[in-house]
C-alpha positions in Angstrom: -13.6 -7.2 -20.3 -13.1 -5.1 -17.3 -10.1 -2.7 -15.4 -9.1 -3.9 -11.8 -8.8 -1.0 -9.6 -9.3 0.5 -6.2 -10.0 4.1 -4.6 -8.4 5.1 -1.5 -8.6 7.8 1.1 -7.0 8.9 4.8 -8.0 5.5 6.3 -6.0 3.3 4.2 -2.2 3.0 3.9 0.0 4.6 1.3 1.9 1.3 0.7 -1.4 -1.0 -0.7 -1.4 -3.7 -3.1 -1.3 -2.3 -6.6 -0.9 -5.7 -7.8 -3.5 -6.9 -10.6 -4.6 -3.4 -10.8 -4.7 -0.6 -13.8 -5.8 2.2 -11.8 -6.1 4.1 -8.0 -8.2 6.4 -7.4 -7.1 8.6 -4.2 -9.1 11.2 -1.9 -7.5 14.4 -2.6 -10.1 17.2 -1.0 -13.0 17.6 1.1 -15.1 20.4 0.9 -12.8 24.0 1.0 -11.1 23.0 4.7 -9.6 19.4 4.1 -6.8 17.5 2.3 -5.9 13.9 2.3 -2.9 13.6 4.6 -2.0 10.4 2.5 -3.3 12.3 -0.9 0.7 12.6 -2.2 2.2 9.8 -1.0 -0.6 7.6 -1.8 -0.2 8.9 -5.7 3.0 8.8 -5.5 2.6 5.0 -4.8 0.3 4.3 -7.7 2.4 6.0 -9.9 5.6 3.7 -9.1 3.5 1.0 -9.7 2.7 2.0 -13.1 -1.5 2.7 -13.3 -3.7 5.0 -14.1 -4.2 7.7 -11.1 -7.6 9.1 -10.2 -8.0 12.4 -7.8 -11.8 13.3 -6.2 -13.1 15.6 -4.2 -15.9 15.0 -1.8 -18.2 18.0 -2.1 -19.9 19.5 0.8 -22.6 22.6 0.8 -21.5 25.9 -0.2 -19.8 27.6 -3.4 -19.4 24.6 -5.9 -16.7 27.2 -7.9 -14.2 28.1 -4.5 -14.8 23.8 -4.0 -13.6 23.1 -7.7 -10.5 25.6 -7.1 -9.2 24.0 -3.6 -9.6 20.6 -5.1 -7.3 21.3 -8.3 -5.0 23.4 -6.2 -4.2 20.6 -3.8 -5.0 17.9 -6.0 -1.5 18.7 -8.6 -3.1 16.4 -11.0 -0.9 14.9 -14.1 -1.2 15.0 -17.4 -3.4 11.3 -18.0 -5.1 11.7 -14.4 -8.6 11.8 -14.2 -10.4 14.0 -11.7 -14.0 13.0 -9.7 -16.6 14.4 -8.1 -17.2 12.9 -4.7 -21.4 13.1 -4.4 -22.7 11.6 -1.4 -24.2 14.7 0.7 -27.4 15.0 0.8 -27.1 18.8 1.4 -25.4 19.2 -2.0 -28.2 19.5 -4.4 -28.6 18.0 -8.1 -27.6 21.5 -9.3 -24.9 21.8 -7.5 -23.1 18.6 -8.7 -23.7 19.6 -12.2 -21.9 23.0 -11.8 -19.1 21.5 -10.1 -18.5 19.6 -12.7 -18.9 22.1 -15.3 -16.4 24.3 -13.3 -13.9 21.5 -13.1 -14.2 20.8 -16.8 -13.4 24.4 -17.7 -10.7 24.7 -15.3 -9.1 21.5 -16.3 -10.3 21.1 -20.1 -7.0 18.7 -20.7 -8.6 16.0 -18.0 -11.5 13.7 -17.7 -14.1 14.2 -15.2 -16.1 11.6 -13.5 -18.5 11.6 -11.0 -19.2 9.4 -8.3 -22.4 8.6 -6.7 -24.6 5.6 -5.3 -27.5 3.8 -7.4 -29.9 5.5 -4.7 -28.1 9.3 -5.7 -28.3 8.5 -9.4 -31.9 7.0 -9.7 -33.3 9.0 -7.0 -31.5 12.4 -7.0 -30.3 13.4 -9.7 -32.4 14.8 -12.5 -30.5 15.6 -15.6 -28.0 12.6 -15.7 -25.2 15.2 -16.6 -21.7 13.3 -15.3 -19.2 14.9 -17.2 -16.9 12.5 -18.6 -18.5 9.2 -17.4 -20.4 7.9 -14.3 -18.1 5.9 -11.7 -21.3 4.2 -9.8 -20.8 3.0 -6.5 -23.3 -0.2 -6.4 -22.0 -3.1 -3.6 -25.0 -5.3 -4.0 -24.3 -6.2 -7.5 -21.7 -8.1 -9.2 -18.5 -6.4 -10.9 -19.2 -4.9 -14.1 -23.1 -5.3 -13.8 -24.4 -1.9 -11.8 -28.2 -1.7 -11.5 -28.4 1.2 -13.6 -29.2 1.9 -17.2 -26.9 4.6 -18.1 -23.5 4.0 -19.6 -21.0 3.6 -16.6 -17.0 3.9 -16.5 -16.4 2.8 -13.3 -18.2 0.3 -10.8 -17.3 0.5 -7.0 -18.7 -3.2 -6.4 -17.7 -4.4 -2.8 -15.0 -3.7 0.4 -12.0 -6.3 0.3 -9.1 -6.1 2.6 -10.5 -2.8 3.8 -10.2 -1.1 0.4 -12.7 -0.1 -1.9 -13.0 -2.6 -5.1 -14.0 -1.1 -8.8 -13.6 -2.5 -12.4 -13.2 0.2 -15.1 -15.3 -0.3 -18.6 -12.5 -0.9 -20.4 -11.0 -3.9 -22.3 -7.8 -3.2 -21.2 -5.0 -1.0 -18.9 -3.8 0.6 -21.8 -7.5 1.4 -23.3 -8.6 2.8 -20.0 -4.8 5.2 -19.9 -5.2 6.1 -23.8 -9.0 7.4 -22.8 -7.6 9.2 -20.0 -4.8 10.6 -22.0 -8.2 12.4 -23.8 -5.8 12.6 -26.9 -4.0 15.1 -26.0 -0.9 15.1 -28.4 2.1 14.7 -25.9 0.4 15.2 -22.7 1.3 11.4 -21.6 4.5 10.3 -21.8 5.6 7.6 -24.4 6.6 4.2 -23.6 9.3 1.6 -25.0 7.6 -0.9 -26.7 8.8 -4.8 -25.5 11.8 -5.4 -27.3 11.5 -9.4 -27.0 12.8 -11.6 -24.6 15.6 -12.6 -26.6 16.7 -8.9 -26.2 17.8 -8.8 -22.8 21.1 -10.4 -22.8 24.2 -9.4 -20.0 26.7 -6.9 -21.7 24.0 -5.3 -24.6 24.6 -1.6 -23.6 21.5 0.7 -24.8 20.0 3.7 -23.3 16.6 2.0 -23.2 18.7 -0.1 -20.4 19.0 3.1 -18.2 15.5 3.9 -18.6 14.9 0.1 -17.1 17.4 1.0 -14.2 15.8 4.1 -13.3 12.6 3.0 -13.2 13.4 -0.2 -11.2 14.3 2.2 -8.5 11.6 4.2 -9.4 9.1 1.3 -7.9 11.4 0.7 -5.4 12.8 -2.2 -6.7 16.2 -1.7 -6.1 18.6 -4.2 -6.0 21.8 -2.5 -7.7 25.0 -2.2 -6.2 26.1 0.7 -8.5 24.7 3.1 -11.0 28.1 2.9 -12.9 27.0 1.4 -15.7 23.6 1.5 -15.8 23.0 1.6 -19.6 24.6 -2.0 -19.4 22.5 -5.5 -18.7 24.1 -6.7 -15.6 23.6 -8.8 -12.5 21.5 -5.3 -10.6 19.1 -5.3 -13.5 18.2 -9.1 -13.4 17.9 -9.2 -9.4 16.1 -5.7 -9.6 13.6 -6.8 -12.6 12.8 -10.0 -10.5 12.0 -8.1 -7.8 9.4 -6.3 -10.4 8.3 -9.1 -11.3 7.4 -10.3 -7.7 6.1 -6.9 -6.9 3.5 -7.6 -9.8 2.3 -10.8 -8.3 4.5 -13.3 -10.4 6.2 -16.3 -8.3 8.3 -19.0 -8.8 9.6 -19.4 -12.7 7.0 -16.3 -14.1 9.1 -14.4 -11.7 12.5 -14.9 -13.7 14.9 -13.3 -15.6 14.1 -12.7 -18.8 11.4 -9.5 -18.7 7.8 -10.3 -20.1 5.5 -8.2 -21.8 2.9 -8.2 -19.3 5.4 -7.1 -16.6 7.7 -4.3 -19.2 4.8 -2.6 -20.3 3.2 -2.4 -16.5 6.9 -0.6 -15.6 6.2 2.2 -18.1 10.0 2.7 -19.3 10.3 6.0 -21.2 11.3 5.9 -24.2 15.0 7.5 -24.5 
């Protein structure tokens, strides 16, 4: 089983489709003169949605070292992000990829490091196979999940769709693929509510894990309250605003009802209280 997931840069929007998806990977940094315009609100977006958020940096020629410190200073990454390595110029050589990554991994020791590169790169190119954490391979002309390469891949950039990048993450699920990010770093990712049950979520049950619900609803912009009096109480905002949720996530018609499903509840990441 595979991740759903897309990367992004400047020429996409900040409001995309997270819907299917477990992760975004976003264009943070270019070289040691450009940043994503979009990079923060683009994050910002993937993280109200719930996924697992990637940062890279496309390297160009020059100091790999003053390229791995613009890219963490303007990249702000989380704790549970994973950071890339952007290979595609030609003028940055096989040596210089691997000590960008070995920078980056010493500077950032608490995040996983990909990097990303074509087949043609990777069979052609490179000459030690050193990728840090994992190899995201860009590879169009194959299908999802089945890169024409023989090393061990974590992502696969398989085709263009709706004028975004496409990639499935070797994982069996969302929450294997955050839990290998996390690189088991006691307390680094914020813990999550488990699904208390359908049955659960009845009008009047007053709990703080309700609050958590409410401020994460408006978190993803799903904001259909009338009041935040209250808010630790199951009311009439939290069903029309957990709907909303529930449409956001792709669910129509009676999957798109009141009560929460587990699918949905553990996508919305509520803390736990």
């Amino acid at each position: 089983m595979t991740v759903n997931g897309i990367d992004v840069a400047s020429y996409q929007t900040s409001t995309f489709s997270t819907s299917g998806l477990g992760f975004v990977m976003v264009k943070a940094t270019e070289g040691t003169s450009y940043i994503n315009p979009k990079h923060t609100a683009q994050v910002a977006h993937a993280r109200a949605a719930g996924v697992t958020v990637g940062h890279y940096h496309f390297a160009r020629p020059g100091s790999m070292s003053a390229q791995v410190a613009y890219f963490l200073q303007h990249a702000a990454a989380a704790p549970g992000d994973v950071l890339a390595l952007d290979w595609e110029d030609t003028g940055v050589s096989g040596a210089d990829k691997d000590a960008f990554i070995k920078a980056l991994q010493k500077e950032s020791p608490a995040h996983r490091v990909l990097l990303y590169c074509n087949v043609d790169f990777w069979l052609h190119r490179d000459t030690t196979s050193f990728c840090g954490d994992g190899l995201w391979i860009a590879d169009p002309e194959s299908d999802a999940g089945h890169p024409r390469v023989e090393h061990a891949w974590t992502l696969h950039q398989y085709s263009v769709s709706g004028g975004v990048d496409r990639n499935v993450a070797n994982f069996a699920s969302s929450d294997a693929l955050t839990a290998w990010a996390a690189k088991g770093s006691s307390g680094a990712v914020p813990k999550y509510e488990p699904f208390p049950g359908a049955s659960w979520f009845t009008v009047g049950r007053k709990s703080p894990v309700v609050a958590a619900m409410h401020a994460r609803l408006v978190a993803v912009s799903c904001n259909h309250y009338q009041t935040s009096s209250n808010k630790d109480v199951i009311g009439s905002g939290d069903i029309a605003s957990y709907q909303a949720w529930q449409r956001k996530c792709g669910y129509s018609g009676a999957a798109a009802t009141w009560p929460p499903g587990k699918t949905t509840w553990d996508k919305l990441h509520v803390p736990t209280s």
